[in-house]
Backbone as numpy.savetxt, mean C-alpha at the origin, in Angstrom:
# Nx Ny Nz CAx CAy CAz Cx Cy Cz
8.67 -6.34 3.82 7.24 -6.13 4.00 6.47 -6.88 2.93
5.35 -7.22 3.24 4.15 -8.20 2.13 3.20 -6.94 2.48
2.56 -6.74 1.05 1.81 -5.74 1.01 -0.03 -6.59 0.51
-0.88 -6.05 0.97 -1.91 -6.20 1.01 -2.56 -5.54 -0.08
-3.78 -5.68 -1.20 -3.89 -4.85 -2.03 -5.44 -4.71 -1.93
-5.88 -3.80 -2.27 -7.56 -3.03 -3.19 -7.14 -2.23 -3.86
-7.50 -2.88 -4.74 -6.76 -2.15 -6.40 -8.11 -2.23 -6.77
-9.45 -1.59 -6.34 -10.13 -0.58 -6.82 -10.73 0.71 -6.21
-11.73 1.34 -6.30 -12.00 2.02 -5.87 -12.94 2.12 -4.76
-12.48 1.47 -3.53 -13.19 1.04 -2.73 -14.07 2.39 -1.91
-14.90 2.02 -1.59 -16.04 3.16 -0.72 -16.14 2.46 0.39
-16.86 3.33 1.31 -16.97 2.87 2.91 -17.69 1.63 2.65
-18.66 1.59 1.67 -19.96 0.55 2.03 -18.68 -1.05 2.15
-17.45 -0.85 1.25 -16.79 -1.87 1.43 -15.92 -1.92 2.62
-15.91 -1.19 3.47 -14.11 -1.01 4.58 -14.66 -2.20 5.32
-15.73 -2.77 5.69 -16.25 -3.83 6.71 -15.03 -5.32 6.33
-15.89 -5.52 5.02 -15.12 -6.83 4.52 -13.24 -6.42 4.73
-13.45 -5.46 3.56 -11.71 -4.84 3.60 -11.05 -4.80 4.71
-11.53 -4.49 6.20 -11.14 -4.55 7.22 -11.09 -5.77 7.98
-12.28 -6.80 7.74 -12.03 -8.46 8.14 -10.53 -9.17 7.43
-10.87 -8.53 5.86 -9.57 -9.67 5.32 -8.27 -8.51 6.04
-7.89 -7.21 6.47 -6.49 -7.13 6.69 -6.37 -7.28 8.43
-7.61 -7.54 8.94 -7.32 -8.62 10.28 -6.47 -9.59 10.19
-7.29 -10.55 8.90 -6.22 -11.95 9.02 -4.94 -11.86 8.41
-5.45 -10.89 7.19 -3.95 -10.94 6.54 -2.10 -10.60 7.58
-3.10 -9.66 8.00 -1.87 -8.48 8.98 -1.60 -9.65 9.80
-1.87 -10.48 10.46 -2.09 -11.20 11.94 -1.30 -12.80 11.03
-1.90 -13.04 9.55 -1.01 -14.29 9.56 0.55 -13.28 8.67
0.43 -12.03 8.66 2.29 -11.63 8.12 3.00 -11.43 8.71
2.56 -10.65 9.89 3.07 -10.37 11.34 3.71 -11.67 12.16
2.90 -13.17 12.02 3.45 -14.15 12.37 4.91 -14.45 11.49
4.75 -14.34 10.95 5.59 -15.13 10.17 7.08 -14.07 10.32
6.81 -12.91 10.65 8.00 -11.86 10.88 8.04 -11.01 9.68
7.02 -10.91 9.37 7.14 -9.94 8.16 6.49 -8.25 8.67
6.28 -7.42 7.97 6.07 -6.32 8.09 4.73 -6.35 7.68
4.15 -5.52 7.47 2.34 -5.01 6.96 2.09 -3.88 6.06
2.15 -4.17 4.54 2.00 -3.10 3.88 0.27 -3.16 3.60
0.01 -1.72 2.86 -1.40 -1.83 2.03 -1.23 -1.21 1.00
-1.48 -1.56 -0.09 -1.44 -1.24 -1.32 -3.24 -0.04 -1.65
-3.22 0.79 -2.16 -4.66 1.48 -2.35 -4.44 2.63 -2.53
-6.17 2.83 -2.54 -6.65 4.56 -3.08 -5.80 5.43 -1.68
-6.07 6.34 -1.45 -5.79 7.22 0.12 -6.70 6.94 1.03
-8.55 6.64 0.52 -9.02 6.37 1.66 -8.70 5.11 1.79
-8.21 3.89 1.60 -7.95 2.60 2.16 -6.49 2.77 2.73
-5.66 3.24 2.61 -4.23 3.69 3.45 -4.91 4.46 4.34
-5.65 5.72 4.57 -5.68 6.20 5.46 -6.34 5.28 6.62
-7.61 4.68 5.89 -8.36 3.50 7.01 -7.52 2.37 7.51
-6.58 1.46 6.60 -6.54 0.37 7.12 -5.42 0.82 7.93
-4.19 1.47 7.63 -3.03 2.25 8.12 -2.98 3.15 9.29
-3.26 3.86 9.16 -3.97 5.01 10.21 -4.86 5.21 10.41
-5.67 4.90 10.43 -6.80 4.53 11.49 -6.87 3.67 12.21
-6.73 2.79 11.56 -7.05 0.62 12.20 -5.68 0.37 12.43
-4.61 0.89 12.06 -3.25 0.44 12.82 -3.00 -1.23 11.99
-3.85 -1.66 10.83 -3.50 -2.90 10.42 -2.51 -3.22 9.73
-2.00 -1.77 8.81 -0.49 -2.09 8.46 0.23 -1.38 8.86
1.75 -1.34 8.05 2.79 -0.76 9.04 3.00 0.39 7.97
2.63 0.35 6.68 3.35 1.09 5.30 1.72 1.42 4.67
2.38 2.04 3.74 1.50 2.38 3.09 1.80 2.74 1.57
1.14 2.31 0.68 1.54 1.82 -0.92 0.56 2.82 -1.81
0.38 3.94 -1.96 -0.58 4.84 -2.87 -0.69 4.67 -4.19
-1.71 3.61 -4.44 -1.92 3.94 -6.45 -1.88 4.92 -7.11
-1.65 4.91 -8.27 -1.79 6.10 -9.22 -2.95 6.54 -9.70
-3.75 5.78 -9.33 -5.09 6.08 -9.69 -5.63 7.44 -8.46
-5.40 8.72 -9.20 -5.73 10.01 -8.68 -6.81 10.46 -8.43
-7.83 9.55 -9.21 -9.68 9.74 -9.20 -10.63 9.06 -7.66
-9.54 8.18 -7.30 -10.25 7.23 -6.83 -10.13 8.11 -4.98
-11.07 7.55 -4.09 -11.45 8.01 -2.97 -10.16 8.40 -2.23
-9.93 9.55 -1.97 -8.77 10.08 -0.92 -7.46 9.91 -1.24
-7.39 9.86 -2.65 -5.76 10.02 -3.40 -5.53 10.82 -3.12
-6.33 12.06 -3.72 -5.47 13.41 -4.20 -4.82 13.94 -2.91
-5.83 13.88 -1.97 -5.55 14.51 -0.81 -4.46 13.70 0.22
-4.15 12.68 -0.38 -3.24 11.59 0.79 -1.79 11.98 0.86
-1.17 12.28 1.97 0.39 12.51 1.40 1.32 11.69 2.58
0.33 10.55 3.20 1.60 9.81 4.48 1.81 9.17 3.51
2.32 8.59 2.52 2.22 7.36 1.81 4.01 6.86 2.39
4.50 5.70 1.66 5.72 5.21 2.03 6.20 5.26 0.65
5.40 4.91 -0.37 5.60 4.34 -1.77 3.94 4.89 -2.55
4.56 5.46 -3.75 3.80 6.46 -4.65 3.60 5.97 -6.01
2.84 4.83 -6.13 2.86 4.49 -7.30 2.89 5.28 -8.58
3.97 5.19 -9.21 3.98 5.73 -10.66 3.08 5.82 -12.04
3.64 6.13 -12.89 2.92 6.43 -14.21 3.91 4.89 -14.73
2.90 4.09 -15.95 3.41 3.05 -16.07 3.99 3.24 -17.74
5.25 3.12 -17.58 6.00 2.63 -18.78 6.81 1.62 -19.16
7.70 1.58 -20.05 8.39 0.36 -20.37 9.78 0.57 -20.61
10.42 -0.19 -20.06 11.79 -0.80 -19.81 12.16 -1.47 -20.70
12.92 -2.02 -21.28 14.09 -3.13 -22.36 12.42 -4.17 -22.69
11.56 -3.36 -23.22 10.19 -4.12 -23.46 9.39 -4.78 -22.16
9.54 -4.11 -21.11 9.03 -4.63 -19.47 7.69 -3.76 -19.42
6.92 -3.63 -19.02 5.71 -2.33 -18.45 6.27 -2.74 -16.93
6.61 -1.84 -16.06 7.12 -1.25 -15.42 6.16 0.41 -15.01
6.56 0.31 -13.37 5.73 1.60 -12.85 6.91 2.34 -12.06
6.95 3.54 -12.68 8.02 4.03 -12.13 7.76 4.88 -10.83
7.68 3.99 -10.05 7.31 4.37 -8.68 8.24 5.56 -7.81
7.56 6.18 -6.91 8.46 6.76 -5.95 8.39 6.27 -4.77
9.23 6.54 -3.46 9.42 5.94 -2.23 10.14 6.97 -1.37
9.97 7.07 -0.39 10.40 7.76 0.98 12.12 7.30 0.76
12.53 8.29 1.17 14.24 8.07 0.80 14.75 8.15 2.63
14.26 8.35 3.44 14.81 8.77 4.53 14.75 7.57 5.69
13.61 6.74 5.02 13.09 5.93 6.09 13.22 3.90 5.10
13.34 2.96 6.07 12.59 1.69 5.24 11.62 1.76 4.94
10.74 1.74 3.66 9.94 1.43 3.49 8.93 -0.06 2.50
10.12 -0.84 3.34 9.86 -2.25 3.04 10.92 -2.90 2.15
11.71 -2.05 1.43 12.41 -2.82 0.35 13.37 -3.84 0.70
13.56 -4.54 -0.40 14.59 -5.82 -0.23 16.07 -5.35 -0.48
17.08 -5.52 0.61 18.41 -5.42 0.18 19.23 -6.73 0.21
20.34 -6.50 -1.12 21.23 -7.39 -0.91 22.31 -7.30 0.08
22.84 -7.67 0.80 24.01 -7.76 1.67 24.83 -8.23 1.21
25.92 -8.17 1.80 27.49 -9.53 1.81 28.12 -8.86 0.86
């Protein structure tokens, strides 16, 4: 999956534009054979995701303040609290264990 992002705190007055760019985005990832994530607050997963059907996943920031977090719980992937690794900043994310939710595996 290629994930789509609004990494702020978007409000309705923005879903117009937000919703033009994951037209094209979704439509040129989908070509290519990829999947449709969205990265965001809860109200931009709930809109672009379930509502508008523009992605396939859904990516929840950690940002808990921002429009329709608290209350969001379809997510696929739960962005974490950010710490550090062997000197990395790193987000120690959570993810749906039952289902794909986009990740990359190695084979062979």
């Amino acid at each position: 999956a290629i994930f789509g992002t609004v990494d702020y705190d978007a409000v309705r007055l923005d879903l117009g534009a937000i919703t033009r760019y994951f037209q094209t985005f979704s439509a040129a990832v989908r070509s290519a054979g990829y999947r449709v994530g969205v990265y965001g607050s809860g109200f931009i997963c709930q809109s672009i995701r379930d509502d508008l059907g523009l992605a396939d996943l859904a990516w929840l920031a950690q940002s808990s303040g921002w429009t329709g977090t608290r209350g969001y719980t379809s997510w696929d992937i739960l962005q974490g609290v950010e710490s550090q690794l062997c000197g990395l900043d790193i987000d120690a994310d959570q993810a749906v264990t039952d289902r794909d939710y986009g990740q990359w595996v190695i084979t062979g």
